[in-house]
N, C-alpha and C positions, 0 to 999 in steps of 0.2 A: 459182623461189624456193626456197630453203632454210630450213628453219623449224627452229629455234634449239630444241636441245633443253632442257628444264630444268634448272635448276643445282642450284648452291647456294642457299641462306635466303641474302641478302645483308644483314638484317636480323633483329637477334632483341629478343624481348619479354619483359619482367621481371615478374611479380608479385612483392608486397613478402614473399612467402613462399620467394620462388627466393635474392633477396640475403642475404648473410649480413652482418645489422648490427652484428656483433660491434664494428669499426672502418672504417666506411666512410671518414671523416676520414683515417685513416693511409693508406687506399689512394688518394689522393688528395696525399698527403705534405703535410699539412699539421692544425693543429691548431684545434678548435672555440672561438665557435660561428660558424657559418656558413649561409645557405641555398643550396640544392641545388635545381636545376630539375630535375623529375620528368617533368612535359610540358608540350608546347604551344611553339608557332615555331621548332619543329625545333633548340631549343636543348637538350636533355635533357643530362643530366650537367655543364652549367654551373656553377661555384659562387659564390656571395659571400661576404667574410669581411668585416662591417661593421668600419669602419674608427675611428671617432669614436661621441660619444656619439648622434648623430642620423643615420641613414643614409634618404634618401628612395628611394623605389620609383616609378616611374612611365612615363611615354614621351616625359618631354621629356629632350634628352639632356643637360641641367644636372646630372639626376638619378643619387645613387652607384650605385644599380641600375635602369639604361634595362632599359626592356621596350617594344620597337616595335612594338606591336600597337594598332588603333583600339580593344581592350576595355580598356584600361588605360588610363584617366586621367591627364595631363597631369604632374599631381603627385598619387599617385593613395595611399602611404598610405606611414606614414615608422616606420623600424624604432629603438627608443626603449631605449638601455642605461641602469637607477637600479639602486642599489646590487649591481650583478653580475648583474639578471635582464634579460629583454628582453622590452622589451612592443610592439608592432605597435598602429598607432594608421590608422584611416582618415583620410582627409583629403576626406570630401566625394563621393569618386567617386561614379562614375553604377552602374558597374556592382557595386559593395560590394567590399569587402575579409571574405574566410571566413577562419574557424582551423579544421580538422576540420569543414569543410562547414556552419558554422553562421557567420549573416553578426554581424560585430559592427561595434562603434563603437572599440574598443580591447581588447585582450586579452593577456594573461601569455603567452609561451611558453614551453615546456618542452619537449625533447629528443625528436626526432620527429613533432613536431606540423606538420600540414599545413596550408601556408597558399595560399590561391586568388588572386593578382593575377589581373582579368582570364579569359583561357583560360591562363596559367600557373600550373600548380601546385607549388610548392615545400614541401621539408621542412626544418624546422629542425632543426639539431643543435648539439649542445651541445660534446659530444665529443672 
């Protein structure tokens, strides 16, 4: 047997202190707002640009953003545009819907803020 010497990192890891947020959107060639998977189902760097004024989140795949994980609820929490802001509204799930690690019923976003479906974590951008 031949034993395989070490390589390369085939994989590298981000702290939000390494990325430069100046314009993430642009490096992605497109314009906000959007969310951005951060982690979780090996989807990272995923993004969504809600489309209409009601965009739902969830794992059934009717949903504008599927998430096919059993910690995400069926129709698990629906992203809500009123007059140019976007608010995140739960819908009942089992396992809650967070904004910045605190579980809510509905909440404001604003530009960076992290939202928890599930084991995905996404960031909202405005941008």
């Amino acid at each position: 047997m031949v034993r395989d010497s070490a390589g390369a990192d085939t994989t590298m890891a981000y702290t939000p202190e390494d990325v430069d947020e100046a314009s993430p959107l642009e490096d992605l060639g497109m314009e906000g707002p959007a969310l951005i998977v951060r982690s979780g189902g090996g989807r990272t760097g995923e993004h969504f640009v809600p489309q209409d004024d009601r965009t739902t989140i969830g794992r059934s795949p009717d949903c504008d953003i599927f998430l096919d994980d059993v910690t995400v609820s069926r129709t698990h929490a629906v992203l809500v545009k009123r007059d140019g802001s976007f608010t995140i509204e739960d819908q009942g799930s089992l396992n809650g819907t967070f904004v910045n690690r605190r579980r809510i019923d509905s909440a404001e976003l604003g530009d960076g803020d992290e939202v928890q479906v599930g084991k995905y974590r996404l960031t909202f951008l405005e941008k």
